[in-house]
mmJSON file of the N, C-alpha and C atoms, coordinates in Angstrom:
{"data_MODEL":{"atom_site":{
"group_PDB":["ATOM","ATOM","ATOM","ATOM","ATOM","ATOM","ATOM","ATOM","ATOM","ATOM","ATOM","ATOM","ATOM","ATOM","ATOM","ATOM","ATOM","ATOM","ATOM","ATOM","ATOM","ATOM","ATOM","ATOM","ATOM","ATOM","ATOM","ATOM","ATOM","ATOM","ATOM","ATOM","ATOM","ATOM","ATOM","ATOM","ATOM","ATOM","ATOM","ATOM","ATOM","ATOM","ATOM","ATOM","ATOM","ATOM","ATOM","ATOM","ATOM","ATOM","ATOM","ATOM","ATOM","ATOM","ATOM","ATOM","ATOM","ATOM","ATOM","ATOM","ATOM","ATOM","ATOM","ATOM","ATOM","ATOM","ATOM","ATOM","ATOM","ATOM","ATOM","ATOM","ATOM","ATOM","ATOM","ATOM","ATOM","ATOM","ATOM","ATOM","ATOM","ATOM","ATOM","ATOM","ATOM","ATOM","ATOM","ATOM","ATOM","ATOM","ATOM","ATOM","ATOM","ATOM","ATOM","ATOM","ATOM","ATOM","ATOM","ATOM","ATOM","ATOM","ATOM","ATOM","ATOM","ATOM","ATOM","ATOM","ATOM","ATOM","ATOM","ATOM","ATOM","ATOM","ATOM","ATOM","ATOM","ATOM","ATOM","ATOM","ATOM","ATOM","ATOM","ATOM","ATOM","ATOM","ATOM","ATOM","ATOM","ATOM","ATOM","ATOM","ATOM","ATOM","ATOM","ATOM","ATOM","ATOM","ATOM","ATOM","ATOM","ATOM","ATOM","ATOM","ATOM","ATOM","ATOM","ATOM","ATOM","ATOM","ATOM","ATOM","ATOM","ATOM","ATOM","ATOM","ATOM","ATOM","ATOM","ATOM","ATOM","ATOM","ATOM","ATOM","ATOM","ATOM","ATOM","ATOM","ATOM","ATOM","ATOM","ATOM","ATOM","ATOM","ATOM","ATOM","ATOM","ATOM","ATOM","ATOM","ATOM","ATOM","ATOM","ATOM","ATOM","ATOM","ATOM","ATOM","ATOM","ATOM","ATOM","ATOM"],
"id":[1,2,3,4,5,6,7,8,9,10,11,12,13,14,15,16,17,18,19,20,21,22,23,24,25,26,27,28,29,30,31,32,33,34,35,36,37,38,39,40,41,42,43,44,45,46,47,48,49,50,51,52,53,54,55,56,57,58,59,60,61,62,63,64,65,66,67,68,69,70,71,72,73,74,75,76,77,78,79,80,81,82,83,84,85,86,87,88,89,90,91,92,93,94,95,96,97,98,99,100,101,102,103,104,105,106,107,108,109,110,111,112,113,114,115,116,117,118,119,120,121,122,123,124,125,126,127,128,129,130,131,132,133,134,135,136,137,138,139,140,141,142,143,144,145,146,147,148,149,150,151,152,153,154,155,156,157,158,159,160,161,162,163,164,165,166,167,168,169,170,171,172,173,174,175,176,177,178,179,180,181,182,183,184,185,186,187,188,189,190,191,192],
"type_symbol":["N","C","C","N","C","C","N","C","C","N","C","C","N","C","C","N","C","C","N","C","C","N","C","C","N","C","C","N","C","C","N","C","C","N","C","C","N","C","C","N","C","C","N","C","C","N","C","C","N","C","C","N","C","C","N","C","C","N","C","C","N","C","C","N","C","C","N","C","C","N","C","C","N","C","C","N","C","C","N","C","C","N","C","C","N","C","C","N","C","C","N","C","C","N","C","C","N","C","C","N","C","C","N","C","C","N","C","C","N","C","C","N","C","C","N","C","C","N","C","C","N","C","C","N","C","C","N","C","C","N","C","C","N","C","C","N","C","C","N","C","C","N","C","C","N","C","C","N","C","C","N","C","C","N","C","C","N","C","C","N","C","C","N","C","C","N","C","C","N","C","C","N","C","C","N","C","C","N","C","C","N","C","C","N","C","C","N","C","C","N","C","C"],
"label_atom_id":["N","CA","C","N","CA","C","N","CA","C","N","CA","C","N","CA","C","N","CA","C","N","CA","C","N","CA","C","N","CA","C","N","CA","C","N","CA","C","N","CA","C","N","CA","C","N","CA","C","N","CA","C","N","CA","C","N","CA","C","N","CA","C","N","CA","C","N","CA","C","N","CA","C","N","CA","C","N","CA","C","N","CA","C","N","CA","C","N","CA","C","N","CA","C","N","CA","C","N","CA","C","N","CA","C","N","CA","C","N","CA","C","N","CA","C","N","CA","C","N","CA","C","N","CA","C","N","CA","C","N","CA","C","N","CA","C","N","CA","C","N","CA","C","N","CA","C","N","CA","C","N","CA","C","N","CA","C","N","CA","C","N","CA","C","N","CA","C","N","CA","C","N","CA","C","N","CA","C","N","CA","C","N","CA","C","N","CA","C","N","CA","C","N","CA","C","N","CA","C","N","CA","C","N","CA","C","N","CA","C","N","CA","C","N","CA","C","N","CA","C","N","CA","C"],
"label_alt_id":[null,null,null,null,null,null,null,null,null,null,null,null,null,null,null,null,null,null,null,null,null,null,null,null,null,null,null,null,null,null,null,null,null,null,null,null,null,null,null,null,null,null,null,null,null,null,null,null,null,null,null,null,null,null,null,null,null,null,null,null,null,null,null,null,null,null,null,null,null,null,null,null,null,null,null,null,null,null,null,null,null,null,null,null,null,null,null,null,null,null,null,null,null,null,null,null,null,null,null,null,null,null,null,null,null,null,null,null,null,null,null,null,null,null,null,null,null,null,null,null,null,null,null,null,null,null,null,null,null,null,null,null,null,null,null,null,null,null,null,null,null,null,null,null,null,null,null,null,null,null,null,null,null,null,null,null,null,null,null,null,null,null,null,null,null,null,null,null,null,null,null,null,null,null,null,null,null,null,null,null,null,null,null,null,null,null,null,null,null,null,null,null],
"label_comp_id":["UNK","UNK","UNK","UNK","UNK","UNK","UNK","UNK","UNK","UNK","UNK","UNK","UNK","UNK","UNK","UNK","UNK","UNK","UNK","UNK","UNK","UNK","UNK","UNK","UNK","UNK","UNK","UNK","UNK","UNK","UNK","UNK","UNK","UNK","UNK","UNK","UNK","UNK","UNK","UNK","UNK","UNK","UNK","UNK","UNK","UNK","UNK","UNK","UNK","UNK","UNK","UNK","UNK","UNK","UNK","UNK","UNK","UNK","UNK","UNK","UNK","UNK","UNK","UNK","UNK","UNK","UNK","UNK","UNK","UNK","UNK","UNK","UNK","UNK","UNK","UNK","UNK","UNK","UNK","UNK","UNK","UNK","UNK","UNK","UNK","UNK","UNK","UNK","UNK","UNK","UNK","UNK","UNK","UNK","UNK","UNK","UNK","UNK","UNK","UNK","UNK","UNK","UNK","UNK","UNK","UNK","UNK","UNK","UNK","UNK","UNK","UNK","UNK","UNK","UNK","UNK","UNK","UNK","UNK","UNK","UNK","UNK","UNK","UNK","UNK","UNK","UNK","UNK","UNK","UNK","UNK","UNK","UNK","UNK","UNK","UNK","UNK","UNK","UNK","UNK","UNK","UNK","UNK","UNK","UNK","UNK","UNK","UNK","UNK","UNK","UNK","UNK","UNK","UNK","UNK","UNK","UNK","UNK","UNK","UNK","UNK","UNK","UNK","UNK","UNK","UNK","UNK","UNK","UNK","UNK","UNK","UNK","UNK","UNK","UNK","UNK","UNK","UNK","UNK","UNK","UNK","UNK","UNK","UNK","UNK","UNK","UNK","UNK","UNK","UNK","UNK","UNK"],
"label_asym_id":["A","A","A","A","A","A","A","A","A","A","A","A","A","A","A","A","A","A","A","A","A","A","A","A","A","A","A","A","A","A","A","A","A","A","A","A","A","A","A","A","A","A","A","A","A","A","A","A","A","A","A","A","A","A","A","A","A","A","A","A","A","A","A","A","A","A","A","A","A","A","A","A","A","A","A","A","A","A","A","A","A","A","A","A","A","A","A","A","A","A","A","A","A","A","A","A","A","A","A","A","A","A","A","A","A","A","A","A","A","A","A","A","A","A","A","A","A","A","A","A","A","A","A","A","A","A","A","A","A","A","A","A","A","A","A","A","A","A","A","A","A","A","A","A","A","A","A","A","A","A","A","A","A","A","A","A","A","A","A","A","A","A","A","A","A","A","A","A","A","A","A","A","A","A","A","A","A","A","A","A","A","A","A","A","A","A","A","A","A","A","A","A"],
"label_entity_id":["1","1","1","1","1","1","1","1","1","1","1","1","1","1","1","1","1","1","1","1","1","1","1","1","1","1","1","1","1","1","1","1","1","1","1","1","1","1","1","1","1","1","1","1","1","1","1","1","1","1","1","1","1","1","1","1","1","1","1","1","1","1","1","1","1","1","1","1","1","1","1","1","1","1","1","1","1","1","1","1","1","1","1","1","1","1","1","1","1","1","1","1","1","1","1","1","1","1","1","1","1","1","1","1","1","1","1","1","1","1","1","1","1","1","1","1","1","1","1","1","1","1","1","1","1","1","1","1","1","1","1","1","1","1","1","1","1","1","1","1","1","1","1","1","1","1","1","1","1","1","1","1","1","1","1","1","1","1","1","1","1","1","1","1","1","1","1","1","1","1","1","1","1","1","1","1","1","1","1","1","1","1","1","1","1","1","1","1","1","1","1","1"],
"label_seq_id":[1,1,1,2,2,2,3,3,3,4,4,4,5,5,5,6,6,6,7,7,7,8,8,8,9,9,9,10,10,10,11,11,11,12,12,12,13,13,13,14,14,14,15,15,15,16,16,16,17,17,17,18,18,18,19,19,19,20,20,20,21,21,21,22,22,22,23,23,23,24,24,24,25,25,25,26,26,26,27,27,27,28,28,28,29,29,29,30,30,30,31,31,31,32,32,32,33,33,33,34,34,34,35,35,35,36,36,36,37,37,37,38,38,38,39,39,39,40,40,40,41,41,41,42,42,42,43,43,43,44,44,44,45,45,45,46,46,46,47,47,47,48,48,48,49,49,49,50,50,50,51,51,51,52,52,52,53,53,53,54,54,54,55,55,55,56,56,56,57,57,57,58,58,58,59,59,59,60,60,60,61,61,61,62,62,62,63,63,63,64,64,64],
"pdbx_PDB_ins_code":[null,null,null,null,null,null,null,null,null,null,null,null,null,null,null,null,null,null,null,null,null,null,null,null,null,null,null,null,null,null,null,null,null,null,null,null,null,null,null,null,null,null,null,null,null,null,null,null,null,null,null,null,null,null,null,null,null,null,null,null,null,null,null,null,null,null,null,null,null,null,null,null,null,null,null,null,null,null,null,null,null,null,null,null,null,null,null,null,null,null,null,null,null,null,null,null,null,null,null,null,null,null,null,null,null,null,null,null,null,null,null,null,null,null,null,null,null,null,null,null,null,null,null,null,null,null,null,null,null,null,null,null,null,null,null,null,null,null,null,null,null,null,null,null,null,null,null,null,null,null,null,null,null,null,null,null,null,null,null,null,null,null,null,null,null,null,null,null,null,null,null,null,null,null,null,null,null,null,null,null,null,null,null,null,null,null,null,null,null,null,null,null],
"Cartn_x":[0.851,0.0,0.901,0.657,1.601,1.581,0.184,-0.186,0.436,1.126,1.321,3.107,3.339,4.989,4.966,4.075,4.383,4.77,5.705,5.985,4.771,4.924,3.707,5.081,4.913,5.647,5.898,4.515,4.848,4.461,4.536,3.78,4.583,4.102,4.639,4.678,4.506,4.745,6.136,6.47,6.603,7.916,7.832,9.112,8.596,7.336,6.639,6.154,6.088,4.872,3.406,2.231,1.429,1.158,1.322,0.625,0.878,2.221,2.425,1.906,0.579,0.453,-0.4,-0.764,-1.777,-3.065,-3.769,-5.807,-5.945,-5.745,-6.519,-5.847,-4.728,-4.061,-5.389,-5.294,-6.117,-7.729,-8.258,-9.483,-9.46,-8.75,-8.261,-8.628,-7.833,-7.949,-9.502,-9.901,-10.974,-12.357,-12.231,-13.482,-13.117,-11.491,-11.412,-11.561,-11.026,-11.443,-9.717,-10.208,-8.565,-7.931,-7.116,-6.117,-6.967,-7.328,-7.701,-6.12,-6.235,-4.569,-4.826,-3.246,-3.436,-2.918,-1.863,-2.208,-3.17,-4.109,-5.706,-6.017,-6.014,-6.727,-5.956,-4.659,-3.75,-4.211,-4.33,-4.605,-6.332,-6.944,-8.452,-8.46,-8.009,-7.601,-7.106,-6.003,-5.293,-6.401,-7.158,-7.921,-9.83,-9.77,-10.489,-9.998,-8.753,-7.896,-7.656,-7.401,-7.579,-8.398,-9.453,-10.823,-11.603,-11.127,-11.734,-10.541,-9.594,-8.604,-7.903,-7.477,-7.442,-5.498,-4.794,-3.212,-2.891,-2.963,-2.535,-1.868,-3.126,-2.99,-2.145,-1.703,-0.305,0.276,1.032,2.269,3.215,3.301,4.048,4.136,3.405,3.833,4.567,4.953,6.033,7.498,7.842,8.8,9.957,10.964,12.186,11.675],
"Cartn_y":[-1.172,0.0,1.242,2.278,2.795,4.059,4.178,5.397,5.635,4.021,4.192,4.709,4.615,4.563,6.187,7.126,8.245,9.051,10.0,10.792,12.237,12.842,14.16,15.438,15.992,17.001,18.477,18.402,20.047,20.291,21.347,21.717,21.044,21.193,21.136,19.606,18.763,17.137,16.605,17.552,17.644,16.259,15.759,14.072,13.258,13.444,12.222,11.029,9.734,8.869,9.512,8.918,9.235,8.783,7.307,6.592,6.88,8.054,8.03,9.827,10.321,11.467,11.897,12.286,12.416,12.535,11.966,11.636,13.084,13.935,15.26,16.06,15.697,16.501,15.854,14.984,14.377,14.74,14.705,15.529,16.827,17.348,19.023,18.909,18.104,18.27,17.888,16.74,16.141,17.449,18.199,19.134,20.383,20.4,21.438,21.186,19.977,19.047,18.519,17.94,17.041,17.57,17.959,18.341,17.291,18.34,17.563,16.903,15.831,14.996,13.88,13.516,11.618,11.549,12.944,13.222,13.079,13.965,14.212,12.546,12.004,10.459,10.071,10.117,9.166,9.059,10.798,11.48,11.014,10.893,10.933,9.433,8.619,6.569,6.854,7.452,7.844,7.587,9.016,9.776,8.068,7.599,6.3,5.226,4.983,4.116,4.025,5.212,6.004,6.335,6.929,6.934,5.312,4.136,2.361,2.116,2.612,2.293,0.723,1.026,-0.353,0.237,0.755,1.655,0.344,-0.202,-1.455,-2.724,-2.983,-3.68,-3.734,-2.238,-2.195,-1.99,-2.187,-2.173,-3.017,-4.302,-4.913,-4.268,-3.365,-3.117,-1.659,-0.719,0.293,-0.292,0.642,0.081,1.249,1.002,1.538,1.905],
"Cartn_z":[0.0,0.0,0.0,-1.148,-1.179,-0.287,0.529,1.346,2.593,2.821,4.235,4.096,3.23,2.789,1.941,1.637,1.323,2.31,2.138,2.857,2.492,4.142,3.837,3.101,2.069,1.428,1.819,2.89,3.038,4.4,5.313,6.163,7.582,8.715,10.266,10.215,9.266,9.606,8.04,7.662,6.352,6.433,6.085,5.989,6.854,7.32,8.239,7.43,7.577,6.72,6.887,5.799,6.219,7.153,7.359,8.804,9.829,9.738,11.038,11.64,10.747,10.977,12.34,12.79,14.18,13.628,14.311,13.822,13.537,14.662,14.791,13.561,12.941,11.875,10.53,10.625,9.467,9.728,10.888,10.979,10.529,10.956,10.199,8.73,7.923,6.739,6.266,6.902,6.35,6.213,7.513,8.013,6.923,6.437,5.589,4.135,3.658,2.622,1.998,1.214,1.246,-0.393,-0.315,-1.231,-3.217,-4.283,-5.354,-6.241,-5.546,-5.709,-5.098,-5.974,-5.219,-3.738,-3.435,-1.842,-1.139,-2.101,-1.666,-0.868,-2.09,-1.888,-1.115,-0.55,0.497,1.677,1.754,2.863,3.712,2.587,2.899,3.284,2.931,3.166,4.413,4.854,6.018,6.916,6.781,7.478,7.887,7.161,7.576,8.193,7.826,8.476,9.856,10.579,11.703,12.379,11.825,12.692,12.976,11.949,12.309,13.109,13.6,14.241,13.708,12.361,11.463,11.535,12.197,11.478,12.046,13.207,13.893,12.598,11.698,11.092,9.993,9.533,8.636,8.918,10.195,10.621,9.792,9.459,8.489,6.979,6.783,5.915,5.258,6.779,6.805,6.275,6.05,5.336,6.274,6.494,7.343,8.313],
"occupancy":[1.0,1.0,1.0,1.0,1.0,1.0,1.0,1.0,1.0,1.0,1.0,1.0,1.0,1.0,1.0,1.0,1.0,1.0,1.0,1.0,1.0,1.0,1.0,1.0,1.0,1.0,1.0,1.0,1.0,1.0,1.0,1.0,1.0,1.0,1.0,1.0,1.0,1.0,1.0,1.0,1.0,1.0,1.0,1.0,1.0,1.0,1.0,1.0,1.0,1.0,1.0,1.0,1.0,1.0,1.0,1.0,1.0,1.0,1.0,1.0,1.0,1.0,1.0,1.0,1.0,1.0,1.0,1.0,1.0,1.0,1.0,1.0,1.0,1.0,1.0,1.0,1.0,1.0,1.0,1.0,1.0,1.0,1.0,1.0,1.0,1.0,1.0,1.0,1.0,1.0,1.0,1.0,1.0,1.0,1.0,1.0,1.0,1.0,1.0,1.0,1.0,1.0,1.0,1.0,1.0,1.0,1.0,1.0,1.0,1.0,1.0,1.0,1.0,1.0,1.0,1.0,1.0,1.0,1.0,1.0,1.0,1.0,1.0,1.0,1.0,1.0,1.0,1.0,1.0,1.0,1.0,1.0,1.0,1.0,1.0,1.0,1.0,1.0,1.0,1.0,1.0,1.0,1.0,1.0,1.0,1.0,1.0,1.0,1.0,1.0,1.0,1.0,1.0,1.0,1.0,1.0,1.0,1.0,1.0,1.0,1.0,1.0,1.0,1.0,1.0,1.0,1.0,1.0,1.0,1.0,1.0,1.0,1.0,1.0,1.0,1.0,1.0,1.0,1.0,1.0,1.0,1.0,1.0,1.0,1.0,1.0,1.0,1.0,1.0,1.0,1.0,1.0],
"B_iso_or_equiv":[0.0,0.0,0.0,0.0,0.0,0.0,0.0,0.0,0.0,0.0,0.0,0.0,0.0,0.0,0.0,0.0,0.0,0.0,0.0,0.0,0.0,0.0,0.0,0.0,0.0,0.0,0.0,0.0,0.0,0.0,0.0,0.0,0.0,0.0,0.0,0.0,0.0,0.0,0.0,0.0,0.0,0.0,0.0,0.0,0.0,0.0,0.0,0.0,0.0,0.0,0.0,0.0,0.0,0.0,0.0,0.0,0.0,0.0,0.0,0.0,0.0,0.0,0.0,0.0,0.0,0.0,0.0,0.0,0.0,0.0,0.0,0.0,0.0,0.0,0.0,0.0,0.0,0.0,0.0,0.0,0.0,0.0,0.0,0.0,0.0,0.0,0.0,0.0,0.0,0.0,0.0,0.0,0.0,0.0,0.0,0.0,0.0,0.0,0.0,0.0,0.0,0.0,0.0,0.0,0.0,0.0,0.0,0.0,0.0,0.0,0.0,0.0,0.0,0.0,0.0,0.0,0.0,0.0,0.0,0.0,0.0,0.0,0.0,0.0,0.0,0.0,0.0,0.0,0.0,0.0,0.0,0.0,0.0,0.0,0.0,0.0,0.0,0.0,0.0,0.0,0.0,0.0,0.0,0.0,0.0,0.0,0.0,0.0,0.0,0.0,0.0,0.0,0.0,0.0,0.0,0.0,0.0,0.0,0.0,0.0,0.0,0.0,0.0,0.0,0.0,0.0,0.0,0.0,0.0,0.0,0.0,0.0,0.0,0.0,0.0,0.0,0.0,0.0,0.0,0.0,0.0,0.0,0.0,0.0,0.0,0.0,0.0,0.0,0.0,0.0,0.0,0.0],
"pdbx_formal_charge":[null,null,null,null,null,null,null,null,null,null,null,null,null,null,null,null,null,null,null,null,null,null,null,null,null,null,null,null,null,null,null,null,null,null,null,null,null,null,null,null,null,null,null,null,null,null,null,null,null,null,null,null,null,null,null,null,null,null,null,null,null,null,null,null,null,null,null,null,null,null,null,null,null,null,null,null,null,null,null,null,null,null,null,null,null,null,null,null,null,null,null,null,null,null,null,null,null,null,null,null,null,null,null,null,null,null,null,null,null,null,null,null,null,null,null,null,null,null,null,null,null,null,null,null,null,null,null,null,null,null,null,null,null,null,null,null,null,null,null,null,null,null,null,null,null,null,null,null,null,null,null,null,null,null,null,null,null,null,null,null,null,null,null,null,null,null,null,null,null,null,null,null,null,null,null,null,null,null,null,null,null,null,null,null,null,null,null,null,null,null,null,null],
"auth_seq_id":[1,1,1,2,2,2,3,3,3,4,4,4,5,5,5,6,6,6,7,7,7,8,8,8,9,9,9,10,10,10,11,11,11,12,12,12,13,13,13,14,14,14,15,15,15,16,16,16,17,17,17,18,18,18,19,19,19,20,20,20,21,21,21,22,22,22,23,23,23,24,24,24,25,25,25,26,26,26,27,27,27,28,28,28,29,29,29,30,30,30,31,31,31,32,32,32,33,33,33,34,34,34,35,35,35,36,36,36,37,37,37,38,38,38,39,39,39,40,40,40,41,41,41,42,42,42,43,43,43,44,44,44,45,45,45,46,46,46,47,47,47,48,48,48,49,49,49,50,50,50,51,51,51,52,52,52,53,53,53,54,54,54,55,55,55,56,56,56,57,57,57,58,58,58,59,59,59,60,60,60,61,61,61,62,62,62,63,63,63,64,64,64],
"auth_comp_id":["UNK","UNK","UNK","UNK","UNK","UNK","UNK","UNK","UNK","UNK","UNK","UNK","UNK","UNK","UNK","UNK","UNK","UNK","UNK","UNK","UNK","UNK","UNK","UNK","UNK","UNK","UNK","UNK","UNK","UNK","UNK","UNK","UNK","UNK","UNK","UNK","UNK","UNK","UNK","UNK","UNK","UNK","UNK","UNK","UNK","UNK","UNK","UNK","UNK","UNK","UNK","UNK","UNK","UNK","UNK","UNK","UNK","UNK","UNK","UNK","UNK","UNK","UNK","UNK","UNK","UNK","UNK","UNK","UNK","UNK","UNK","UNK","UNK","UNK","UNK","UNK","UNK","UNK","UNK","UNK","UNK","UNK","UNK","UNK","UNK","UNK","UNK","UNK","UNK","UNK","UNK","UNK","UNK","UNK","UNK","UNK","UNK","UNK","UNK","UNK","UNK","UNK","UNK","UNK","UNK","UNK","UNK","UNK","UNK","UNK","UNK","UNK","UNK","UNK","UNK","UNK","UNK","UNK","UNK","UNK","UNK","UNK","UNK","UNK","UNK","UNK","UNK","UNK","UNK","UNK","UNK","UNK","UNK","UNK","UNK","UNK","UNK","UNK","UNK","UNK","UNK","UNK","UNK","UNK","UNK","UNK","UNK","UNK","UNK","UNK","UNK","UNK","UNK","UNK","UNK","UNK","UNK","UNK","UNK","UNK","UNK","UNK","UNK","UNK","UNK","UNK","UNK","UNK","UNK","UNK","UNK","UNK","UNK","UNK","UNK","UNK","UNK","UNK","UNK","UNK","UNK","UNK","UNK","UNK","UNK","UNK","UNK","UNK","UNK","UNK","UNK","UNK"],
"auth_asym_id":["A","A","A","A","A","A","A","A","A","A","A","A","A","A","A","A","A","A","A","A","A","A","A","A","A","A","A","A","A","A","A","A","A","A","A","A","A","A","A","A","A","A","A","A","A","A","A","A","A","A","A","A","A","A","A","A","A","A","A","A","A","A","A","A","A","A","A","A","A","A","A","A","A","A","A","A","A","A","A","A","A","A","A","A","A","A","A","A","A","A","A","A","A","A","A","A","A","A","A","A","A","A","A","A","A","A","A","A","A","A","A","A","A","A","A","A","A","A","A","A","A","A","A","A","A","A","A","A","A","A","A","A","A","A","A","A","A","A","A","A","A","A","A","A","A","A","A","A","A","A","A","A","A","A","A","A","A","A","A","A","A","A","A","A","A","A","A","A","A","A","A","A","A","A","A","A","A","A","A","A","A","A","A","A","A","A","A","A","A","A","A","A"],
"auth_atom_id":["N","CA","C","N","CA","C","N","CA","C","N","CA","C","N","CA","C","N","CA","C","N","CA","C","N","CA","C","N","CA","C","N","CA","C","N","CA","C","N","CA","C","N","CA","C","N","CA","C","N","CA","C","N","CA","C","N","CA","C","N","CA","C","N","CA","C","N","CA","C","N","CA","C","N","CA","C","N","CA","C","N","CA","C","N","CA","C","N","CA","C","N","CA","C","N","CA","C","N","CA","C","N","CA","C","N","CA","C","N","CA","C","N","CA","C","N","CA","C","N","CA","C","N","CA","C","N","CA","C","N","CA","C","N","CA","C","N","CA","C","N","CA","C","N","CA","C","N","CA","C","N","CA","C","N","CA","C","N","CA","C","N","CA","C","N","CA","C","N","CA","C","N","CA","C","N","CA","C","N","CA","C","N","CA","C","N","CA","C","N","CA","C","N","CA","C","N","CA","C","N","CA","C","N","CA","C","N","CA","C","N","CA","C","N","CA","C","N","CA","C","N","CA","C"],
"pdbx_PDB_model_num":[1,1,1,1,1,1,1,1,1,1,1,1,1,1,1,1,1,1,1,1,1,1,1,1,1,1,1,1,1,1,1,1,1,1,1,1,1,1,1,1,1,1,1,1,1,1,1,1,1,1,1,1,1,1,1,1,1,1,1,1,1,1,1,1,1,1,1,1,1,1,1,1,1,1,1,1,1,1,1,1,1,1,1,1,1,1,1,1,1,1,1,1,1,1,1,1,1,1,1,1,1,1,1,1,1,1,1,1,1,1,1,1,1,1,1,1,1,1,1,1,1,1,1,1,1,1,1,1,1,1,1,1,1,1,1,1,1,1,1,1,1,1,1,1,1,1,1,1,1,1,1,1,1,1,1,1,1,1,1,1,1,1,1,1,1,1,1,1,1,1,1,1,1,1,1,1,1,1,1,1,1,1,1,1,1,1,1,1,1,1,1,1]
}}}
């Protein structure tokens, strides 16, 4: 999955994975709306992944 292995590009998390971003950062975006990009879409998968509390389950598949 390649969402969990992108890095975020810009902003106060900027060289973080996505998976490893904070819920409330990704609520932010969601209530503001999510970037029209395949960020957009990473971000918004992120942002469900997190609220079913499913991040547990891709842990095997971070990579470094």
């Amino acid at each position: 999955m390649e969402a969990i292995n992108t890095e975020m590009p810009f902003g106060k998390y900027a060289g973080r994975k996505l998976i490893h971003l904070p819920e409330p950062y990704l609520v932010w975006f969601h209530k503001q709306g999510f970037p029209n990009s395949n960020l957009g879409k990473q971000l918004a998968l992120l942002y469900e992944i997190k609220l079913n509390g499913l991040e547990g389950m891709l842990k095997p598949l971070i990579r470094g």
